[in-house]
C-alpha positions as CSV (number, residue, x, y, z in Angstrom):
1,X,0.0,0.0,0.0
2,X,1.3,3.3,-1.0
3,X,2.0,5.8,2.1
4,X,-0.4,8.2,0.8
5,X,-3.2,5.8,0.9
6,X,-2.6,4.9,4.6
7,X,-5.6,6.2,6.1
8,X,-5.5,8.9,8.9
9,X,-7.2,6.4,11.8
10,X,-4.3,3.8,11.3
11,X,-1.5,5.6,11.0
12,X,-3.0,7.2,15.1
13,X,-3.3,3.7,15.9
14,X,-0.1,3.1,14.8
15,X,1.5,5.8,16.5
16,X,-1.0,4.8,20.0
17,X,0.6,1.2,20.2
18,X,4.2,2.9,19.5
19,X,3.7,5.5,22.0
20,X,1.8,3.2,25.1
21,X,5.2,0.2,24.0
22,X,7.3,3.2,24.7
23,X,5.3,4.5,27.5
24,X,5.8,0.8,29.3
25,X,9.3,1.0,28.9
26,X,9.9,4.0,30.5
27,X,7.5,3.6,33.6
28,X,8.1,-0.4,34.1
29,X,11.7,-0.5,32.7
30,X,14.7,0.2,35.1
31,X,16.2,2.1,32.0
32,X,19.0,5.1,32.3
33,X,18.3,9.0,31.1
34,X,20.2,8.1,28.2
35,X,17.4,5.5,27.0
36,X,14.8,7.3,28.4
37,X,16.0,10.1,25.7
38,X,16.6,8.0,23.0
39,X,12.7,6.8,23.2
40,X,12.1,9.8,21.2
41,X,9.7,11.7,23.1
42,X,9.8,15.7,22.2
43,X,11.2,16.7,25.3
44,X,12.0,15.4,28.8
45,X,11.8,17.5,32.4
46,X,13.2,16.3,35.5
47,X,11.3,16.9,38.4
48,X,11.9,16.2,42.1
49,X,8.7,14.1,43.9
50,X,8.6,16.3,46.8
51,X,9.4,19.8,45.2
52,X,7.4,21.0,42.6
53,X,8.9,23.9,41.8
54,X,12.3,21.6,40.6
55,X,11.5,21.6,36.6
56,X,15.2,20.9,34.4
57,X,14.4,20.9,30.9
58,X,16.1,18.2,29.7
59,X,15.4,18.5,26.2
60,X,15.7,15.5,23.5
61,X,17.4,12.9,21.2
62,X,17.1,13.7,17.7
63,X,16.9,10.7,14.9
64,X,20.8,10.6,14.5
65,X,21.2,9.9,18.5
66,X,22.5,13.9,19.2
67,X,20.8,15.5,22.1
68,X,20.0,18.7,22.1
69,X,22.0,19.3,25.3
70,X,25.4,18.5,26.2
71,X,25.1,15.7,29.0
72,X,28.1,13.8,31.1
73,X,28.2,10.2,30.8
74,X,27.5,10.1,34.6
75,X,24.4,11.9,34.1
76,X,23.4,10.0,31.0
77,X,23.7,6.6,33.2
78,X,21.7,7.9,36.3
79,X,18.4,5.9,36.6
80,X,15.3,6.9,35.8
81,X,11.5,7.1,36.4
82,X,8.7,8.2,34.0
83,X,6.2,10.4,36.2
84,X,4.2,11.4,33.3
85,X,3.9,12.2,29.6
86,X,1.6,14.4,27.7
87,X,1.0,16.6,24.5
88,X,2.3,20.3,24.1
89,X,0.5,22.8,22.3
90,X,1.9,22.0,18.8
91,X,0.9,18.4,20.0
92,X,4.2,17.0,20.6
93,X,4.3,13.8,23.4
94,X,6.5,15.5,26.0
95,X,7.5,13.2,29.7
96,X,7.8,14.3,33.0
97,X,10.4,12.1,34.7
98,X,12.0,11.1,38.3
99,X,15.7,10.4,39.1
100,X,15.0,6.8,40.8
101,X,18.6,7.5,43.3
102,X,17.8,10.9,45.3
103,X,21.6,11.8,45.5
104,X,21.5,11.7,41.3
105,X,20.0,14.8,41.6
106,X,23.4,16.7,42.5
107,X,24.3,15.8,39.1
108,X,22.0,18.1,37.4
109,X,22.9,21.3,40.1
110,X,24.8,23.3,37.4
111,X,22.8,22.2,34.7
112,X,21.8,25.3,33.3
113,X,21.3,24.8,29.7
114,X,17.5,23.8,29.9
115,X,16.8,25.3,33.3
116,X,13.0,26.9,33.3
């Protein structure tokens, strides 16, 4: 079947299952920041469970494996937790993550380049 002849309901189904697979593996998976980036969702925040005022933009992977930050390898390998995901405005799956080890967090202290 030609691309262009894919009709609109399968191609959101399509993209539903991909996003809920990836979804699982971020919430159920004891996965690192580095693969919770490279699922591919739009952007990634770190937030603290008991501060809500601690948002880190985190940013994103691109296609050819480049974030859009520059990240340590210590950082990168910290563990993570998926809080959350949701769409932005231009309706763009964005997540809302945890660092599973509370000390992690000192690893992020001077990272400024995606602070809110």
């Amino acid at each position: 079947m030609e691309r262009e002849n894919i009709l609109l309901w399968k191609l959101q189904e399509d993209f539903r299952e991909e996003l809920h697979r990836r979804y699982n593996v971020a919430k159920y998976d004891d996965i690192t920041l580095r693969e919770m980036l490279e699922l591919g969702f739009n952007n990634n925040y770190l937030n603290k469970r008991d501060d809500y005022s601690y948002i880190k933009e985190l940013g994103w992977c691109n296609e050819k494996g480049n974030y859009e930050y520059d990240f340590t390898d210590e950082q990168l390998n910290v563990k993570i937790e998926m809080k959350e995901y949701d769409a932005d405005t231009d309706g763009y799956t964005f997540a809302r993550i945890y660092l599973k080890n509370e000390e992690d967090y000192k690893l992020f202290e001077d990272f400024d380049e995606g602070d809110w």
